[in-house]
C-alpha positions as CSV (number, residue, x, y, z in Angstrom):
1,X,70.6,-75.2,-47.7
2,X,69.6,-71.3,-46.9
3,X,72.8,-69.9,-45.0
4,X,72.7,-69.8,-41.4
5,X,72.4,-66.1,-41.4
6,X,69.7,-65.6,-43.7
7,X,67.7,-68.6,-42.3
8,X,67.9,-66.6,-38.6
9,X,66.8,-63.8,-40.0
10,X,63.9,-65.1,-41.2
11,X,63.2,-67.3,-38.5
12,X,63.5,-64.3,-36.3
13,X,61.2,-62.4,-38.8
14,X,58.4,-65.1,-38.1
15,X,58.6,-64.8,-34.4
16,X,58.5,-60.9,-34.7
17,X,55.0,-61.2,-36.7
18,X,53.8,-62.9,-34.4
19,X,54.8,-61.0,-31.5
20,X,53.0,-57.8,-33.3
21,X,50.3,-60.1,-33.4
22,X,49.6,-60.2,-29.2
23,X,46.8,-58.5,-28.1
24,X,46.9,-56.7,-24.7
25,X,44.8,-59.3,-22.8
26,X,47.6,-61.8,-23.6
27,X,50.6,-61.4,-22.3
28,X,49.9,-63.6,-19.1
29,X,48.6,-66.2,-21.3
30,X,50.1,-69.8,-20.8
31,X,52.6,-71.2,-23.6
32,X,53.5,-74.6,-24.8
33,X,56.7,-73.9,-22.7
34,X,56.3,-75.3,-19.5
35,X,56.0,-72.6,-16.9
36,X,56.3,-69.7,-19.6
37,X,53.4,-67.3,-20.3
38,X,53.5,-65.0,-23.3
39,X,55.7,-62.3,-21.7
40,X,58.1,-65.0,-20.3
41,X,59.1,-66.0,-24.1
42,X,59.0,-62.9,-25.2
43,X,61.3,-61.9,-22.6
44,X,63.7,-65.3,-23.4
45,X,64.0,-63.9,-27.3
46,X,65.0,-60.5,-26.4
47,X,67.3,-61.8,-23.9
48,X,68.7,-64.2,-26.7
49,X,69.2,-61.5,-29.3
50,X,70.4,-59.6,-27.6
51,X,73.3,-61.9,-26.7
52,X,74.2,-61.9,-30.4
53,X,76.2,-58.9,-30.9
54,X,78.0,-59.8,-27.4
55,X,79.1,-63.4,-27.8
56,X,79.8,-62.5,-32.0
57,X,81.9,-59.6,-30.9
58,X,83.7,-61.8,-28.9
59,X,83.1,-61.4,-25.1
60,X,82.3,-63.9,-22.5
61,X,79.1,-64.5,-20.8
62,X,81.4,-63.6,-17.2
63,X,82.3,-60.7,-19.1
64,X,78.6,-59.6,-20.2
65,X,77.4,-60.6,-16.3
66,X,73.7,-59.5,-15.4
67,X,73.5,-57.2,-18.0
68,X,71.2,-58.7,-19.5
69,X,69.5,-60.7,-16.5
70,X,65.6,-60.0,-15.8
71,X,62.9,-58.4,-17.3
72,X,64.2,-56.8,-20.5
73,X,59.9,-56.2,-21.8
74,X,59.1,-53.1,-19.6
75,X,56.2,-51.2,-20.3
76,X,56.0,-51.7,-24.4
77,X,57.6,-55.2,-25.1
78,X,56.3,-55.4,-28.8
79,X,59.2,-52.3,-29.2
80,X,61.8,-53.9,-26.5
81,X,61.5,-57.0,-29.0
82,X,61.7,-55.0,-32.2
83,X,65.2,-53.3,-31.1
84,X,66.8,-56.3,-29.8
85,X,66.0,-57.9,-33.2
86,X,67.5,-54.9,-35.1
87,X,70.7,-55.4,-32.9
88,X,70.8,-59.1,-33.6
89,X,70.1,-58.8,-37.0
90,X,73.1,-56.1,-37.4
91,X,75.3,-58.1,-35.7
92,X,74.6,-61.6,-37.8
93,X,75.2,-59.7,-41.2
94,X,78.6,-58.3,-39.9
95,X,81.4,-59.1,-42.1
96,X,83.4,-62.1,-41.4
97,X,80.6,-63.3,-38.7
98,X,81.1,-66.7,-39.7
99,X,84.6,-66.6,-39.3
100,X,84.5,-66.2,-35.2
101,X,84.0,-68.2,-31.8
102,X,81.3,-67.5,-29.7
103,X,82.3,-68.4,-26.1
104,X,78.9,-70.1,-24.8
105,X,78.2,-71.5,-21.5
106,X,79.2,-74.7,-22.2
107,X,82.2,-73.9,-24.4
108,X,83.7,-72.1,-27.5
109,X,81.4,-72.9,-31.0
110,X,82.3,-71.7,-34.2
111,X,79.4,-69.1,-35.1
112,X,77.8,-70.5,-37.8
113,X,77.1,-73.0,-34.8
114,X,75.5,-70.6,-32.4
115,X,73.6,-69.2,-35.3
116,X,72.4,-72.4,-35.3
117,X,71.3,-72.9,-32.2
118,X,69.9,-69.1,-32.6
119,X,67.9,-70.0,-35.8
120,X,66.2,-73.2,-34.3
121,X,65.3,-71.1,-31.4
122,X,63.6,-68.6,-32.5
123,X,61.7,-71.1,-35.1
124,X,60.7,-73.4,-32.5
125,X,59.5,-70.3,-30.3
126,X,57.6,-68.8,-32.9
127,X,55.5,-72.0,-33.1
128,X,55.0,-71.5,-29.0
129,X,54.0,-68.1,-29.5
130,X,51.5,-68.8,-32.4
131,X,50.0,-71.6,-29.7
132,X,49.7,-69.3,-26.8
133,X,47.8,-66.3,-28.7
134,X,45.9,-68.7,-31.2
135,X,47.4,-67.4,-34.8
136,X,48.5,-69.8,-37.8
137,X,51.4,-71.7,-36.5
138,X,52.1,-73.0,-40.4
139,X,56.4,-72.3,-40.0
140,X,58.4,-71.6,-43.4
141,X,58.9,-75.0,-45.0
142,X,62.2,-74.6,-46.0
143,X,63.4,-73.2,-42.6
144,X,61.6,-76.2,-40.6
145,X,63.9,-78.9,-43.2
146,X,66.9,-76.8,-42.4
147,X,66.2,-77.1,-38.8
148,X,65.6,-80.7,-38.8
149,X,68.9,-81.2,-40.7
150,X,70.9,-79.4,-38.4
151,X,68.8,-81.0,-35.2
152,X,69.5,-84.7,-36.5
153,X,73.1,-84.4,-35.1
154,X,72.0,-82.3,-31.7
155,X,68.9,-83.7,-30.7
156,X,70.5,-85.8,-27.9
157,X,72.4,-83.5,-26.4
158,X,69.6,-80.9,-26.0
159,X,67.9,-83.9,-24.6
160,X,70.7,-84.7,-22.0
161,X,71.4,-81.3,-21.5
162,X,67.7,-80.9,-19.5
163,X,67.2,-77.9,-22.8
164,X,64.3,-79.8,-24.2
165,X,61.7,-82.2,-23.1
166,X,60.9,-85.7,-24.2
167,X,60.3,-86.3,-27.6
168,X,56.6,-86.1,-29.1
169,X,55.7,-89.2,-31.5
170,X,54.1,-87.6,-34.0
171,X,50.7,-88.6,-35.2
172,X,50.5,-91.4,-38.3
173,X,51.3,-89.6,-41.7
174,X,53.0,-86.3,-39.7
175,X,54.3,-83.7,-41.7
176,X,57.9,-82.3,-41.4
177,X,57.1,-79.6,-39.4
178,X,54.9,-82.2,-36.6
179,X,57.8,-84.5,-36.8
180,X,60.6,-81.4,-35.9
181,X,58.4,-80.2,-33.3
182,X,58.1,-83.8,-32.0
183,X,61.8,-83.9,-31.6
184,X,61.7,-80.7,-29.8
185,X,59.4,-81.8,-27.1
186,X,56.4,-80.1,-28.2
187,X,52.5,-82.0,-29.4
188,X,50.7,-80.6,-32.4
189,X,47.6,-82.3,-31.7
């Protein structure tokens, strides 16, 4: 297994290629996410990152409030998406990371369990994103295995939770990464 923090920062890595990849015409383009277009999941991962250094350094969402509610993009997203992933990053490689709580909506996780949650994210979303603007959505073998370890034990409660849809049967003879993205919700065909 890649540690947690190495494996979201690569995951993060992939979606950041591929949001330097979107082309000005695309950005209202339509996404595997239901009612998402490109901006809209940009948008979710900069709003997710940065919510790392926040919840690792200990405060509450009530704490954090609307800071962080809304359009985050503005007028050059590609570099709005960039800094949030610095800030993530920085805050994931802090020493003793794994060591903490991070006080989520629906209760206190250890950290390596919101990275976690984090990692699959941001994997899972760079596979959207390569859909949406129509560039190799081939994900990093080893990070799609990892994620479908970790998923095994959460895929119902994502389900029950309303986080993901229904699951996808993938095709006869699907590879590991059609058969994660099954779980997730999402067709590959």
């Amino acid at each position: 297994m890649i540690d947690i923090r190495e494996a979201h920062d690569r995951a993060l890595h992939g979606f950041g290629t591929r949001v330097h990849a979107i082309r000005d015409d695309q950005w209202d383009d339509p996404t595997p996410c239901t009612n998402w277009d490109v901006r809209t999941l940009v948008n979710h991962m900069v709003t997710e990152n940065l919510w790392v250094p926040e919840l690792l350094g200990g405060r509450t969402i009530a704490e954090v409030g609307s800071a962080l509610d809304g359009d985050l993009l503005g007028d050059e997203p590609v570099k709005a998406f960039d800094a949030s992933a610095i800030e993530a990053t920085e805050a994931v490689r802090q020493e003793g990371v794994l060591d903490r709580t991070a006080h989520l909506s629906f209760g206190d996780v250890p950290a390596a369990e919101y990275l976690s949650q984090l990692f699959a994210d941001a994997l899972i979303h760079s596979w959207d994103l390569a859909r949406a603007i129509g560039v190799s959505d081939r994900l990093d073998p080893e990070l799609v295995e990892q994620c479908a370890r970790w998923f095994a034990d959460s895929e119902d409660s994502y389900r029950g939770a309303g986080v993901i849809g229904p699951r996808v049967k993938p095709p006869p003879g699907a590879d590991a990464q059609a058969k994660l993205l099954g779980a997730f919700g999402r067709a590959c065909a």
